[in-house]
BAFI-3210 file (N, C-alpha, C; in Angstrom, 3 decimals, decimal comma, padded with zeros to 6 digits):
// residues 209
n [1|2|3|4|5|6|7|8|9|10|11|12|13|14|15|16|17|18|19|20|21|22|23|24|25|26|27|28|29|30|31|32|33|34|35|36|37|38|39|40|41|42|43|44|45|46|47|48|49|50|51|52|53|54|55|56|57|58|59|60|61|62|63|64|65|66|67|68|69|70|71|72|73|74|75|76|77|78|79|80|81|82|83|84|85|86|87|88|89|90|91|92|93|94|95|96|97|98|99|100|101|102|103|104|105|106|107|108|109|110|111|112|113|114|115|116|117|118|119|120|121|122|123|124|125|126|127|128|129|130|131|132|133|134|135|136|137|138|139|140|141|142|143|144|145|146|147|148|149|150|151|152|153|154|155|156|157|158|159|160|161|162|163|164|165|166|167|168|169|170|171|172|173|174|175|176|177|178|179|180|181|182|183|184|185|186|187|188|189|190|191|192|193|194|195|196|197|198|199|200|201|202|203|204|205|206|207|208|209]
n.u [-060,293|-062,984|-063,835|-065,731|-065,911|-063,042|-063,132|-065,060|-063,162|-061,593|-060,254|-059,042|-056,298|-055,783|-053,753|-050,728|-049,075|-046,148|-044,245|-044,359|-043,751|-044,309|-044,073|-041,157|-042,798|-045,148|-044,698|-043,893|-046,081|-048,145|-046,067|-046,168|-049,273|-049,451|-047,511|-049,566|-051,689|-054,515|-053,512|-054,485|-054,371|-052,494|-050,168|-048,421|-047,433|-046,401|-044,859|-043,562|-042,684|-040,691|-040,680|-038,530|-037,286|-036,531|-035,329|-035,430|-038,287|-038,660|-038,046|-039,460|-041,992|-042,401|-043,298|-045,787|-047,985|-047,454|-048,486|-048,378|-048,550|-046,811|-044,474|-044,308|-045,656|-045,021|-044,237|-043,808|-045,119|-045,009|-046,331|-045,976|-045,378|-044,558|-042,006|-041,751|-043,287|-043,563|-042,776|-040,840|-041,587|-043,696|-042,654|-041,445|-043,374|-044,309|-042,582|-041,859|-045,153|-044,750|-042,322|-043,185|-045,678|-045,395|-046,318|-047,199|-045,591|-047,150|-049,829|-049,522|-048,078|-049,801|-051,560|-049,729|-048,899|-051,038|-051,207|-048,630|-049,238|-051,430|-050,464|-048,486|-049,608|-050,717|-050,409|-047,400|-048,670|-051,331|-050,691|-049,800|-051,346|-053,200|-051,420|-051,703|-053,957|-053,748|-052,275|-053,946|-055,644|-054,270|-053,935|-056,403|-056,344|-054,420|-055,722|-057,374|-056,331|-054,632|-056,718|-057,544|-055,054|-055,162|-053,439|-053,627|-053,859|-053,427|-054,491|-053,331|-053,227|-052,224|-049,385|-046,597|-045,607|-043,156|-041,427|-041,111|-040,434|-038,365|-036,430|-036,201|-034,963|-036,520|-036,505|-033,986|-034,644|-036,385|-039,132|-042,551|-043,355|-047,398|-049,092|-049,323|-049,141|-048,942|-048,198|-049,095|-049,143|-051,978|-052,430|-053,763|-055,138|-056,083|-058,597|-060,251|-060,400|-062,494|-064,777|-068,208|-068,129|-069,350|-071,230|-073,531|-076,377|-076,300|-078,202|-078,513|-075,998|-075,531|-077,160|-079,189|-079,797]
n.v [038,422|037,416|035,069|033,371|032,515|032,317|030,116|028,539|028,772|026,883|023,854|020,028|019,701|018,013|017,893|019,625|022,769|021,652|023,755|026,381|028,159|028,805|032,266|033,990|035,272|034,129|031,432|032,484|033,347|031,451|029,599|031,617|031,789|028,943|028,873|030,504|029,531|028,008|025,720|023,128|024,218|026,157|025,120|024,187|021,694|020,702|020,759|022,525|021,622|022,376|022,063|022,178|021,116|019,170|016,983|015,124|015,858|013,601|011,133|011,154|010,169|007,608|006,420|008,007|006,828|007,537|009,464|012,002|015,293|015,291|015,713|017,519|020,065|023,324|023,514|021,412|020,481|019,255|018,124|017,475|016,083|016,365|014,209|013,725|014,978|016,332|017,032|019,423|020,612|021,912|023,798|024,926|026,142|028,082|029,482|031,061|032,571|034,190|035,725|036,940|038,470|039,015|037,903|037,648|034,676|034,074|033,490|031,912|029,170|027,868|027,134|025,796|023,641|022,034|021,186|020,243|017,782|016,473|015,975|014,485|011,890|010,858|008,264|007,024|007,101|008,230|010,890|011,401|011,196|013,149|015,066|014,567|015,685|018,443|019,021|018,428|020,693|022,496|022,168|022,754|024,842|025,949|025,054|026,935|029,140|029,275|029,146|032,097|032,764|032,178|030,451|026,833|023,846|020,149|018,331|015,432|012,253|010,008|008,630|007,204|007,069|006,479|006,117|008,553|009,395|008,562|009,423|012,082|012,987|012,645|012,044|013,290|015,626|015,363|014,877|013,537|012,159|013,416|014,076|015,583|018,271|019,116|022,429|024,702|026,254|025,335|022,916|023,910|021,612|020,601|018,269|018,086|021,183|022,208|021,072|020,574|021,824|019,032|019,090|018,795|020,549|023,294|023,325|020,834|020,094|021,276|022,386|023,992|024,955]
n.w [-022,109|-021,312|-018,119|-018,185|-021,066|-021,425|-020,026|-021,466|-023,732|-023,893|-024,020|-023,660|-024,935|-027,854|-029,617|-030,424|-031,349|-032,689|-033,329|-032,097|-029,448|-025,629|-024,939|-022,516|-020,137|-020,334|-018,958|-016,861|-015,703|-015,263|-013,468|-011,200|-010,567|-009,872|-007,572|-006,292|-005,626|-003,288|-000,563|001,932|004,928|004,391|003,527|001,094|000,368|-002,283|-005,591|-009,042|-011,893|-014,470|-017,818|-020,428|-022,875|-025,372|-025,860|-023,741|-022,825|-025,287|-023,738|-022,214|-023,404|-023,793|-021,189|-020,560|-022,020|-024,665|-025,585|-027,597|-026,602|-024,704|-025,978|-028,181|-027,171|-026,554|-023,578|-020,550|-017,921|-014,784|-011,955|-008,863|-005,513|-002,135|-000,589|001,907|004,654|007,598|010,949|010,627|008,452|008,968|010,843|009,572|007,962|009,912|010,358|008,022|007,994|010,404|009,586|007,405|008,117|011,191|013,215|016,767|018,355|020,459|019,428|017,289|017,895|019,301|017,178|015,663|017,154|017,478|014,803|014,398|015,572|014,963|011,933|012,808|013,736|011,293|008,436|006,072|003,612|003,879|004,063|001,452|-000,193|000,902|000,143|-002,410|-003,531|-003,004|-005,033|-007,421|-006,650|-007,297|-009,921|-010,952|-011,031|-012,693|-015,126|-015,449|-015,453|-017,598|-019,541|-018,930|-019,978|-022,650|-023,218|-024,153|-023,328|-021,643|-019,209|-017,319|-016,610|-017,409|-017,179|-016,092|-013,165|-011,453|-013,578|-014,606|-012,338|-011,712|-013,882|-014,276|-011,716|-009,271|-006,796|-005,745|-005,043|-003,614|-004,114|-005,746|-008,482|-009,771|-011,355|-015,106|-017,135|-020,306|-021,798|-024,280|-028,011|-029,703|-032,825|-035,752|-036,834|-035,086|-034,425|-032,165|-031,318|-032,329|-031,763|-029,931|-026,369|-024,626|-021,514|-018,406|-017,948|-016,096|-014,128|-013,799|-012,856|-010,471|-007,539|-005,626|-002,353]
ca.u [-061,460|-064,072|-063,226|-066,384|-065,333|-062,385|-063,268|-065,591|-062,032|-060,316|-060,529|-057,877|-055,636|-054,824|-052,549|-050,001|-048,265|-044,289|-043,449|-044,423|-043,592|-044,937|-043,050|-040,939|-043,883|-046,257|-044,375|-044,005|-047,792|-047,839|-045,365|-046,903|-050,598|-049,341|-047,573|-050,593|-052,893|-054,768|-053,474|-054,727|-053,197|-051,194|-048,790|-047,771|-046,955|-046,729|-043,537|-043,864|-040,858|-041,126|-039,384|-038,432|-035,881|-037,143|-034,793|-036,065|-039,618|-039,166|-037,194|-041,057|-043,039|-043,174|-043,678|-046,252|-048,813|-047,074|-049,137|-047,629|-048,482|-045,889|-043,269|-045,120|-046,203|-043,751|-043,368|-044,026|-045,128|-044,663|-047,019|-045,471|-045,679|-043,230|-042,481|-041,295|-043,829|-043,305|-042,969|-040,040|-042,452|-044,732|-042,178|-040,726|-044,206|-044,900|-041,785|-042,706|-045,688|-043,710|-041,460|-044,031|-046,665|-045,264|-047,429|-046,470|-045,810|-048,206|-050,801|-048,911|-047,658|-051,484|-052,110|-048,105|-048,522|-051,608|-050,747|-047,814|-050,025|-052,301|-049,669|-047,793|-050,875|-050,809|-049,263|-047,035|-049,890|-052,540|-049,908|-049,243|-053,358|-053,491|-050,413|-051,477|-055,628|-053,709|-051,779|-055,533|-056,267|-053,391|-054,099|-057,389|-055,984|-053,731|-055,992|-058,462|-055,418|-054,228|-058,033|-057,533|-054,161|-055,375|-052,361|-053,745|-053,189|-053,884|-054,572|-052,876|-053,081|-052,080|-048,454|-046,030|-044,976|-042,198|-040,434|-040,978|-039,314|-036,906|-035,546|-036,002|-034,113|-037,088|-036,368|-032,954|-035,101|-037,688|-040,367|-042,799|-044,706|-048,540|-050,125|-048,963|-050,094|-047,948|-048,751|-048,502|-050,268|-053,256|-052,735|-054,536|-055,696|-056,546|-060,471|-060,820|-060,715|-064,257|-066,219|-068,401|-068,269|-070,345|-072,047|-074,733|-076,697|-075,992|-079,119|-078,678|-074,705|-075,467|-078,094|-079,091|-080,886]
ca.v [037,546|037,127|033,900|032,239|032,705|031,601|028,573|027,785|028,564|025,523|022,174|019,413|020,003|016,709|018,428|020,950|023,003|021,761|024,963|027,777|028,459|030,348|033,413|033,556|036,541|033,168|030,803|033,207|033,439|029,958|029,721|032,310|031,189|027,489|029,270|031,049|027,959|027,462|024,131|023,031|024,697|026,943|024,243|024,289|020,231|020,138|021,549|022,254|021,094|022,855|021,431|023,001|019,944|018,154|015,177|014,987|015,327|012,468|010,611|010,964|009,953|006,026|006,645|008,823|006,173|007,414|010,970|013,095|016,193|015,118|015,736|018,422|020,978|024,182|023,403|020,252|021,011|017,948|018,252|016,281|016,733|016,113|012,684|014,088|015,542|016,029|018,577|020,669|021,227|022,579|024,631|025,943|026,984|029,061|030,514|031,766|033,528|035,092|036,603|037,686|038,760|039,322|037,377|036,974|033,344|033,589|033,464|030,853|028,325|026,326|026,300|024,275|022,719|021,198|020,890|019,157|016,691|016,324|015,576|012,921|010,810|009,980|007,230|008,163|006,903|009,301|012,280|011,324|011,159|014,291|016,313|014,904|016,679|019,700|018,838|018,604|022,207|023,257|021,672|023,308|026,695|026,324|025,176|028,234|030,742|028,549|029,967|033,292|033,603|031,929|029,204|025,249|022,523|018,860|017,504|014,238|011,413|008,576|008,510|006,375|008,525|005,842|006,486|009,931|010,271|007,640|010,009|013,495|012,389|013,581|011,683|013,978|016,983|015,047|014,906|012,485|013,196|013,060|014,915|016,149|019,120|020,308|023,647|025,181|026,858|024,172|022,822|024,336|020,502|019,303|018,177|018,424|022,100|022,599|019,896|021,458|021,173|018,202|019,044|018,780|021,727|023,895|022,981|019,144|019,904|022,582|021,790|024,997|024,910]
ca.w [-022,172|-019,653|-017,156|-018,460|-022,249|-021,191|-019,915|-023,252|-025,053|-023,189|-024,408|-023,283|-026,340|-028,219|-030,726|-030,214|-032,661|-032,050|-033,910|-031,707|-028,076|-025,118|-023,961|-020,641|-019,400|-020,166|-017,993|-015,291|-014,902|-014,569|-011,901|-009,813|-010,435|-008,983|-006,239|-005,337|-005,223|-002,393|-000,447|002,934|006,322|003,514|003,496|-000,131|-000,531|-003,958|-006,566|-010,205|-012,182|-015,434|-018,606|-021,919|-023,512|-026,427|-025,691|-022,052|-023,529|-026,049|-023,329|-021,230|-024,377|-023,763|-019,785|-021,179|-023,022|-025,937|-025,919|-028,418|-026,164|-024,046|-026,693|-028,870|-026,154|-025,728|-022,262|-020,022|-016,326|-013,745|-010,738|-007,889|-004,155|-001,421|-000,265|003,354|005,385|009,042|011,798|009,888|006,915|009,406|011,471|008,438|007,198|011,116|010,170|007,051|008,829|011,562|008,838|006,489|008,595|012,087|014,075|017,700|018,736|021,429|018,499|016,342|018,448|019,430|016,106|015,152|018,416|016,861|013,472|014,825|016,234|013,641|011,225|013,422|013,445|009,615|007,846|004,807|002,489|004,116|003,802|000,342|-000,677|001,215|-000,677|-003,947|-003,259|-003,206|-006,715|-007,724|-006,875|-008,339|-011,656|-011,475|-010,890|-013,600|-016,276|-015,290|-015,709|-019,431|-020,399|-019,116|-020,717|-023,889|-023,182|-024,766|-021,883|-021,678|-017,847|-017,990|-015,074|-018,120|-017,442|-015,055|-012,395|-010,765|-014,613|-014,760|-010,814|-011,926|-015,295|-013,940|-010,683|-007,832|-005,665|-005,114|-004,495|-001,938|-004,454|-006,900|-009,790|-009,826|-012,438|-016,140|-018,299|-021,510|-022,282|-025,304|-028,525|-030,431|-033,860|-036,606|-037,625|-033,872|-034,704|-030,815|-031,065|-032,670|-030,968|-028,830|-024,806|-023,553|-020,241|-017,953|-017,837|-014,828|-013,472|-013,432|-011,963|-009,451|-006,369|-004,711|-001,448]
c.u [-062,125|-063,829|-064,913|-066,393|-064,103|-062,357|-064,282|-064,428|-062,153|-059,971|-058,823|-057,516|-055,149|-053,725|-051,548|-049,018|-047,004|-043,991|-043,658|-044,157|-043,954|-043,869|-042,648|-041,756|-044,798|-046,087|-044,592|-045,095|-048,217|-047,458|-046,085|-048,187|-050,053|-048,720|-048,344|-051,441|-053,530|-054,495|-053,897|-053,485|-052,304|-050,013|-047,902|-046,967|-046,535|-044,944|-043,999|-042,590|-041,881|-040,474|-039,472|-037,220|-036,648|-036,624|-035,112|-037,606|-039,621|-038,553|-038,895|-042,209|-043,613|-043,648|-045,270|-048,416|-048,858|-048,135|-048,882|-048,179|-047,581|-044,199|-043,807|-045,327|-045,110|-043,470|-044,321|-044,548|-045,385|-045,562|-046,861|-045,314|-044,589|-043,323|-041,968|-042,125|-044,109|-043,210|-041,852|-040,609|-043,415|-044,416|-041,704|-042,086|-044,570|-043,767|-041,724|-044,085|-045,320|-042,876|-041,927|-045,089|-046,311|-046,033|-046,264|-046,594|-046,573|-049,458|-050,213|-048,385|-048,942|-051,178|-050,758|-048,102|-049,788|-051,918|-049,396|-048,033|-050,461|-051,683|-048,828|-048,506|-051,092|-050,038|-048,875|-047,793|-050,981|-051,977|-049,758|-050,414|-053,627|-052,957|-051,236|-053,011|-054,751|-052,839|-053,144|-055,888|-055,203|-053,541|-055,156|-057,272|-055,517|-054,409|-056,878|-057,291|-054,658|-055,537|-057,515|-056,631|-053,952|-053,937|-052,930|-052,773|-053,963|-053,728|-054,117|-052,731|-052,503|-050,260|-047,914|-045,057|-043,444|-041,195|-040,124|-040,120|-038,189|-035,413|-035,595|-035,269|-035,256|-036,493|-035,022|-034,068|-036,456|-039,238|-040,817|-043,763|-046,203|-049,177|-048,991|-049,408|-048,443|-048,848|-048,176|-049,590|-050,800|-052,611|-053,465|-055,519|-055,957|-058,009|-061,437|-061,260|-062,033|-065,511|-066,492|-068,508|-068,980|-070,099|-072,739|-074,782|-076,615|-076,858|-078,796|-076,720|-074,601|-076,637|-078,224|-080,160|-081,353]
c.v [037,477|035,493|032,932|031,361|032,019|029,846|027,941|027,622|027,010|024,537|021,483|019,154|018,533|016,848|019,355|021,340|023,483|022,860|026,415|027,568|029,578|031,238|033,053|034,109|035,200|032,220|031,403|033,685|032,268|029,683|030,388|032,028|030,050|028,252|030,063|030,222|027,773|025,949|024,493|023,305|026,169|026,081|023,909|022,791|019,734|021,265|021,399|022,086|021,254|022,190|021,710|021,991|018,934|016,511|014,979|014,836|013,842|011,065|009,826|010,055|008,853|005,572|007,252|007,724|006,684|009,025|011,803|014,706|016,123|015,940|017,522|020,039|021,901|023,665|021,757|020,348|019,499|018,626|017,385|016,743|015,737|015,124|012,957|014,741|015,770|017,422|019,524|021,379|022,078|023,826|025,756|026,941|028,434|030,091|031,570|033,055|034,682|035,896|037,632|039,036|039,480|039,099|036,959|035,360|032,914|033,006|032,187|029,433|027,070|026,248|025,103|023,882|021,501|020,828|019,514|017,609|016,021|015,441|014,295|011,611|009,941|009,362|008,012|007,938|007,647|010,310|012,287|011,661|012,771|015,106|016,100|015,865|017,771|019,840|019,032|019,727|023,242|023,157|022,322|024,701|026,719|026,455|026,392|029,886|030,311|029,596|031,108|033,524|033,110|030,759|027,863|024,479|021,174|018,438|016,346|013,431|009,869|009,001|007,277|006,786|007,552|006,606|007,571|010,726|009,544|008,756|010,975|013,644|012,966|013,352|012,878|015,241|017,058|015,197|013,273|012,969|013,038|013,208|015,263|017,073|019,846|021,302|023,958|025,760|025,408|023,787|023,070|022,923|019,727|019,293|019,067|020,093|022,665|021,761|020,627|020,882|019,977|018,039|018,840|019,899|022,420|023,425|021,908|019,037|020,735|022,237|023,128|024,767|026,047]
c.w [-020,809|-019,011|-018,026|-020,092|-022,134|-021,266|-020,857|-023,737|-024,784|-023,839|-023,878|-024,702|-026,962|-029,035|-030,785|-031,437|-032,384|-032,268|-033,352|-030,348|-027,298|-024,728|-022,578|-019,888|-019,109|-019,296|-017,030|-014,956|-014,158|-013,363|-011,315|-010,055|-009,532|-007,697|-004,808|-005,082|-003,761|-002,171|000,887|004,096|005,614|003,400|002,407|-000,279|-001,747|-004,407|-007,674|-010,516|-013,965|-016,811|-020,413|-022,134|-023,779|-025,995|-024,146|-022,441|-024,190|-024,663|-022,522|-022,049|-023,998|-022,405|-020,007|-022,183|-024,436|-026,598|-026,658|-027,269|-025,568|-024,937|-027,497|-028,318|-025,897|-023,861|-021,500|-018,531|-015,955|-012,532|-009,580|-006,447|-003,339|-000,644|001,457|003,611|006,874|009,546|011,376|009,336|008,075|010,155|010,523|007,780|008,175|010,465|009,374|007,521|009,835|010,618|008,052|007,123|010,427|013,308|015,434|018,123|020,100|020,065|017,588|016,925|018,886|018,558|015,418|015,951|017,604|015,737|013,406|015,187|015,725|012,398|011,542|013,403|012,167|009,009|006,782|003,416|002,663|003,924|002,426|-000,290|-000,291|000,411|-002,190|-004,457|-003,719|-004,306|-007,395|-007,807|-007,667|-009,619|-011,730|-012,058|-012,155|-015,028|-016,183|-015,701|-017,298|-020,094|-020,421|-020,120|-022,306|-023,983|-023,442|-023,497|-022,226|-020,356|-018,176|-016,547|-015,935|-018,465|-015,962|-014,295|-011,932|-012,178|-014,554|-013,313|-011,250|-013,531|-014,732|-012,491|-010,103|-006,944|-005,061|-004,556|-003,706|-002,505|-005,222|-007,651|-009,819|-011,130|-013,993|-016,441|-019,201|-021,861|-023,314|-026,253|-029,267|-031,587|-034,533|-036,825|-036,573|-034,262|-033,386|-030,699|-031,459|-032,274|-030,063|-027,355|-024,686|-022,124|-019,792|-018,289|-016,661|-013,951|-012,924|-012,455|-010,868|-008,340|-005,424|-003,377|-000,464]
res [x|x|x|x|x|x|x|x|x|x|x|x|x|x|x|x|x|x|x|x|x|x|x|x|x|x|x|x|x|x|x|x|x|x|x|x|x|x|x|x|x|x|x|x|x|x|x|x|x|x|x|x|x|x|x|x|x|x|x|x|x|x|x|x|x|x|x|x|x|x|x|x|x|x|x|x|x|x|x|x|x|x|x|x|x|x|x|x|x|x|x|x|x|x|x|x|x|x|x|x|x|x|x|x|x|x|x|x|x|x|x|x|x|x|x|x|x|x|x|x|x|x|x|x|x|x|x|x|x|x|x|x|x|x|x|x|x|x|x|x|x|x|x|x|x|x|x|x|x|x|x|x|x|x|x|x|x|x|x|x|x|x|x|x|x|x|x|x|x|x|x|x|x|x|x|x|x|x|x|x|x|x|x|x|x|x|x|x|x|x|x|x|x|x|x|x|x|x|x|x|x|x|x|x|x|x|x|x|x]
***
């Protein structure tokens, strides 16, 4: 499909059909789409936490405002970003560079000297606002690669993330949840799927100068 076709398919799915599931080829686009995400600095703040277990699904449901996608949806993705952010995360990311890329640390060192800096300055409520922006671009990415790969998603911000870190344990693995989307294939009998888009017209959302 063409990316703009695509994104006509889309719609935020209200119905999913429990009875089919995506392939592991379909997850693992997923995953590596979110790990390619542009985030700010390259700093990669964010984790997906993927989840295929019905009784873990229904467990989410009433955290959830009671969504049936939550439960319904072959798979569950968690969008949550890391509640530690400090000068490790930042050393660990130079390092990363230096390994990958081979950059000498004459060249790398201003910029984590002032990244370092940069980062020390912010409370853990401005780091937290900041990580979860780049949960944001990730969710965008993802639903733009759901179109391409013809995968049904629902964006979801109507859940209660404290429950959802409190049952999936984050906190052990230094994260918290922001965002939702179950993926999966549509229901034949969702209505939503034939209503058409409502937009502006490009014109009235676009401003060229």
């Amino acid at each position: 499909m063409q990316i703009l076709d695509a994104l006509k398919w889309r719609y935020a799915t209200k119905k999913f059909d429990a009875a089919r599931f995506l392939s592991t080829e379909k997850i693992e686009v997923l995953k590596e789409a979110f790990n390619l995400t542009a985030t700010s600095y390259g700093l990669q703040p964010i984790r997906l936490v993927v989840i295929k277990n019905k009784e873990l699904q229904e467990q989410l449901l009433k955290h959830s405002w009671n969504q049936r996608q939550v439960v319904d949806a072959s798979h569950l993705l968690v969008l949550c970003v890391d509640t530690t952010i400090n000068k490790e995360t930042i050393e660990a990311y130079f390092t990363r560079v230096k390994d990958i890329r081979d950059t000498p640390d004459e060249i790398l060192t201003p910029f984590k000297d002032f990244m370092i800096e940069t980062f020390s300055k912010k409370s853990d409520e401005e780091l937290k606002n900041w990580a979860t922006k780049q949960a944001y671009i990730a969710l965008g990415n993802l639903l733009t690669v759901c179109g391409a790969e013809q995968i049904d998603a629902c964006p979801m911000e109507g859940f209660t993330p404290e429950k959802y870190d409190e049952i999936l344990n984050l906190s052990a693995h230094g994260l918290s949840s922001v965002l939702v989307l179950p993926v999966g294939y549509r229901a034949e009998d969702d209505m939503f799927a034939n209503f058409k888009k409502v937009r502006k017209t490009t014109s009235q959302s676009v401003l060229e100068l």
